[in-house]
C-alpha positions in Angstrom: -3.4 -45.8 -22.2 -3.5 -49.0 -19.6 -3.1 -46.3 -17.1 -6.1 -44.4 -17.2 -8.3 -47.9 -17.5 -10.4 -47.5 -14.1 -11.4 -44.1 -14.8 -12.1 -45.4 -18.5 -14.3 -48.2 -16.8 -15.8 -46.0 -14.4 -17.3 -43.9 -17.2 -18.9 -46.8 -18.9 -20.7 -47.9 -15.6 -21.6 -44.2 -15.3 -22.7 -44.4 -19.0 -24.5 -47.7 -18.6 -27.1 -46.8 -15.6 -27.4 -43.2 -17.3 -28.8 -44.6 -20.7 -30.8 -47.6 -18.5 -32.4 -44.5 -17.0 -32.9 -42.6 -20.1 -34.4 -45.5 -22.2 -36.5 -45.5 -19.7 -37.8 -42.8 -19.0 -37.7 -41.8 -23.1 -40.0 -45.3 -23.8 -42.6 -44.5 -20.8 -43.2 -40.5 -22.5 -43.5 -42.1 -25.6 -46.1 -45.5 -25.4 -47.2 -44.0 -21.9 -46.7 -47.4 -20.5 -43.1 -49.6 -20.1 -42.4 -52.8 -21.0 -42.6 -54.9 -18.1 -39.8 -55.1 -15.1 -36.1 -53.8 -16.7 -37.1 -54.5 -20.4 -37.6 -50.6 -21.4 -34.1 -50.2 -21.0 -33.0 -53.4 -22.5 -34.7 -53.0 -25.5 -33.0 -49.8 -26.2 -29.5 -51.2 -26.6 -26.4 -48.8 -26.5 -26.3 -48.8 -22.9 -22.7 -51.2 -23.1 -21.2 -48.5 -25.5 -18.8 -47.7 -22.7 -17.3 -50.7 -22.6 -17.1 -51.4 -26.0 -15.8 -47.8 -26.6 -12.7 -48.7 -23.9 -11.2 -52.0 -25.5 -11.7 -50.5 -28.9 -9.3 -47.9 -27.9 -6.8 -50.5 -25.4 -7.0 -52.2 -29.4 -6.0 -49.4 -30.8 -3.4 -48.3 -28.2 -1.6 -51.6 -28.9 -1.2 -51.3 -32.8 -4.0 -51.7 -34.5 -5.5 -49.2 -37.0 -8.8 -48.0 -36.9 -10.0 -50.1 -39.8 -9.0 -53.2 -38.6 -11.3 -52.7 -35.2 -14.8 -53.7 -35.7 -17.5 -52.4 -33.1 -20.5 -50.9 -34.9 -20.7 -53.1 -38.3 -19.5 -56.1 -40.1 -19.7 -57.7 -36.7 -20.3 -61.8 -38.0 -18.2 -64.5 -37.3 -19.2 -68.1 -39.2 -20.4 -70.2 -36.3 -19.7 -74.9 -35.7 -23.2 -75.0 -34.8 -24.9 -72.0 -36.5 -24.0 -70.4 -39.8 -22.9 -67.1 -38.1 -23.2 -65.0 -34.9 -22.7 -61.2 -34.3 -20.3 -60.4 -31.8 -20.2 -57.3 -30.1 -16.0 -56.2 -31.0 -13.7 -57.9 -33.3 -10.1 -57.2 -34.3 -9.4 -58.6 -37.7 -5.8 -57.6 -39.2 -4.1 -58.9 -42.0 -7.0 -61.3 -42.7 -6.9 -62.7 -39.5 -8.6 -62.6 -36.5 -6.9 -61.3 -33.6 -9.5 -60.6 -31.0 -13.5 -61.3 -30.2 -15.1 -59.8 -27.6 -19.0 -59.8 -26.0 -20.1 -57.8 -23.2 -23.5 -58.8 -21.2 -25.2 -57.2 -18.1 -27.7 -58.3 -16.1 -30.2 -55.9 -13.6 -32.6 -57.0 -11.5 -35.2 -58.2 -10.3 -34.8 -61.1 -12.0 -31.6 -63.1 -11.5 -33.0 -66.6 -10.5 -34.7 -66.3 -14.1 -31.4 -64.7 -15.6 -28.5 -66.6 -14.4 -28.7 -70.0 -15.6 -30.0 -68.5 -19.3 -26.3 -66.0 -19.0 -24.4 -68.9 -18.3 -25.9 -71.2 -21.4 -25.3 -68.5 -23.4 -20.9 -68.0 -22.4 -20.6 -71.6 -22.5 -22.4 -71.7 -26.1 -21.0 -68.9 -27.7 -17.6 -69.7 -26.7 -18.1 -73.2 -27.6 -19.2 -72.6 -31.2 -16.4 -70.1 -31.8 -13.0 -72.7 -30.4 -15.0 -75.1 -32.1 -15.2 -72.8 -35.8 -11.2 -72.2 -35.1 -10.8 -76.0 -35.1 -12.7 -76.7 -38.4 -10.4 -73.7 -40.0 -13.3 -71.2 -40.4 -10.9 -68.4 -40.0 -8.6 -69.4 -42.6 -5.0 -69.3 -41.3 -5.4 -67.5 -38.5 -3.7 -67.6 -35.4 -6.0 -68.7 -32.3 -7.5 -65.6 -31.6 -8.0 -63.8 -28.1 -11.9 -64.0 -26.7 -12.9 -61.7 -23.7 -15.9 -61.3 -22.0 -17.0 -58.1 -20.0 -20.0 -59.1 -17.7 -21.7 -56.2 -15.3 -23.7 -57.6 -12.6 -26.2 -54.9 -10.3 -25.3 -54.6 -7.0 -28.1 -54.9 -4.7 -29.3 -57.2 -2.2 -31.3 -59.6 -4.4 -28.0 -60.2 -6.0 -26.0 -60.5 -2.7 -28.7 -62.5 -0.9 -27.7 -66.6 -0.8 -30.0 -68.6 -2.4 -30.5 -72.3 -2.6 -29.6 -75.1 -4.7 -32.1 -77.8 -5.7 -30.5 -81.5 -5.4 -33.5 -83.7 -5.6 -31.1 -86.4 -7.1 -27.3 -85.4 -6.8 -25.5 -83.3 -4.3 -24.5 -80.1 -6.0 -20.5 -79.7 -6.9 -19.0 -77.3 -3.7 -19.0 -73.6 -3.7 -22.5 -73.3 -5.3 -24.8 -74.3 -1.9 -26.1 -71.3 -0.6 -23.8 -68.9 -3.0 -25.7 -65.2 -4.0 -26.3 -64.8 -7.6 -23.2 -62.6 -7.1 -20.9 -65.2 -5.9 -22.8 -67.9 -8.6 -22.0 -65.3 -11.8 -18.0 -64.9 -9.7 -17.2 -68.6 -9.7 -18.9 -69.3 -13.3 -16.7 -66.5 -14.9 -13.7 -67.7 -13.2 -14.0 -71.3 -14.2 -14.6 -70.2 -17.6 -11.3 -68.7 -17.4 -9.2 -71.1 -15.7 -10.9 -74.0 -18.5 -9.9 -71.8 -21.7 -13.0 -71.0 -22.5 -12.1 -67.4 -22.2 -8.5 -65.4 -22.6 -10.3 -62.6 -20.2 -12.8 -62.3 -18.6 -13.9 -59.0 -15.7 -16.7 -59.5 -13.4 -17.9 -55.8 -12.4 -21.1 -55.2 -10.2 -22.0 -51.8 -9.8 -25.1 -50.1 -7.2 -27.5 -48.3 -9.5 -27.2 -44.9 -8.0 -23.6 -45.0 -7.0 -23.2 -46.4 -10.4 -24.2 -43.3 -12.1 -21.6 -41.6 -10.5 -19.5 -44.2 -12.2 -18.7 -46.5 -8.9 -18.1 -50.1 -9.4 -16.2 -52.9 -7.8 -14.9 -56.6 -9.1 -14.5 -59.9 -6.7 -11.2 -60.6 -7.3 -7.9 -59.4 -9.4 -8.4 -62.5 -11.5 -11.6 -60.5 -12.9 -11.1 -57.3 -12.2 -11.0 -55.1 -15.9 -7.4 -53.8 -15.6 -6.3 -57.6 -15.6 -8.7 -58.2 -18.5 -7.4 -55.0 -20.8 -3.7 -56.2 -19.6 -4.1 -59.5 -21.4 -6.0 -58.1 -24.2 -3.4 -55.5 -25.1 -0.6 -57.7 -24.6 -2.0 -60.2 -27.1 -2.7 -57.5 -29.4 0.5 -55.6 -29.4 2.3 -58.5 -29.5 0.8 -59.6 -32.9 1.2 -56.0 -34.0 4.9 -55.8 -33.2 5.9 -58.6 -35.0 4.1 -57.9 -37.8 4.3 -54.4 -38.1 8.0 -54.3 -37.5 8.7 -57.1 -39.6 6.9 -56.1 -42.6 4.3 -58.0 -42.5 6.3 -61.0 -41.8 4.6 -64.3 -40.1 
């Protein structure tokens, strides 16, 4: 199955701008009036399907049955700092929890508005799970594999450098004069490298290239054939020795 994965992930992209469009489209015939900037498509939902569509099946591909995937219900994980949160994938087998996955986008025109709220956001929701794990709200379960799929819009207001303010404090290196592109391809990476994540994939795609399912990543380090690698590895493994062993821990 790994070897297929880029034409897998091409037809999400392709998937993603198509349903943007139609939500689109479908909410202005029907109100005669959009929601304001990119929030007629957002407000649809569905239009990540692809994505969650492709690791469901690297999941299965490794071992798992179909029951024990989780992508369209009983989605809620018991949260540190909240009482739960609704992920967008799971992999529960056995009783325990093998694998959590979410999977963001962001479109323009508003990154400046966007980023800093997307990168709360990873760092909370990551937070809050490792911290769960610690407290034992997953019963006995080994520490599970969390991935995040994050698709980025490919246009100049997202390749343009932009400042840094530093009314105080110089900023840390790398972020001075970085596009929103190269601000979303170090915070990924160092969420990563930290442990925050097991895998992570940077894509950015050009709208109408996109619909034709074309799509690029920064680096190998976040590019989605890494990320399904590591997810399937972690999976499979689990499922071998189980599986073979007869259920044995």
């Amino acid at each position: 199955m790994l070897r297929d994965v880029n034409k897998r992930v091409g037809q999400a992209v392709k998937h993603f701008w198509l349903t943007r469009e139609k939500q689109t489209h479908a909410q202005g015939a029907v109100s005669g009036r959009k929601d304001r900037g990119a929030r007629a498509a957002v407000t649809g939902g569905k239009h990540m399907d692809g994505f969650v569509q492709l690791c469901r099946d690297i999941l299965l591909d490794a071992g798992l049955a179909e029951a024990e995937v989780f992508w369209n219900r009983k989605l809620e994980l018991p949260g540190y700092f909240r009482p739960e949160k609704r992920w967008d994938l799971l992999a529960v087998a056995e009783g325990k929890l093998l694998a959590v996955i979410e999977f963001k986008a962001q479109v323009g025109p508003s990154f400046g508005n966007n980023f800093n709220n997307r990168a709360e956001e990873a760092l909370g929701i990551a937070t809050d799970l490792w911290t769960a794990y610690r407290e034992g709200a997953f019963a006995d379960s080994p520490r599970p594999w969390l991935g995040f799929v994050f698709l980025l819009e490919d246009c100049p207001g997202s390749r343009t450098p932009v400042g840094v303010k530093e009314p105080h404090f110089p900023g840390l290196p790398g972020f001075r004069d970085a596009s929103y592109a190269k601000r979303y391809e170090l915070l990924l990476a160092r969420l990563l490298r930290e442990r925050l994540y097991d895998g992570v994939s940077l894509l950015l795609s050009e709208p109408s290239k996109g619909k034709r399912g074309s799509f690029s990543s920064p680096s190998q380090e976040l590019d989605f054939t890494t990320f399904a690698a590591r997810l399937w590895a972690h999976v499979a493994a689990f499922a071998n020795a189980h599986r073979n062993n007869g259920g044995a821990s």
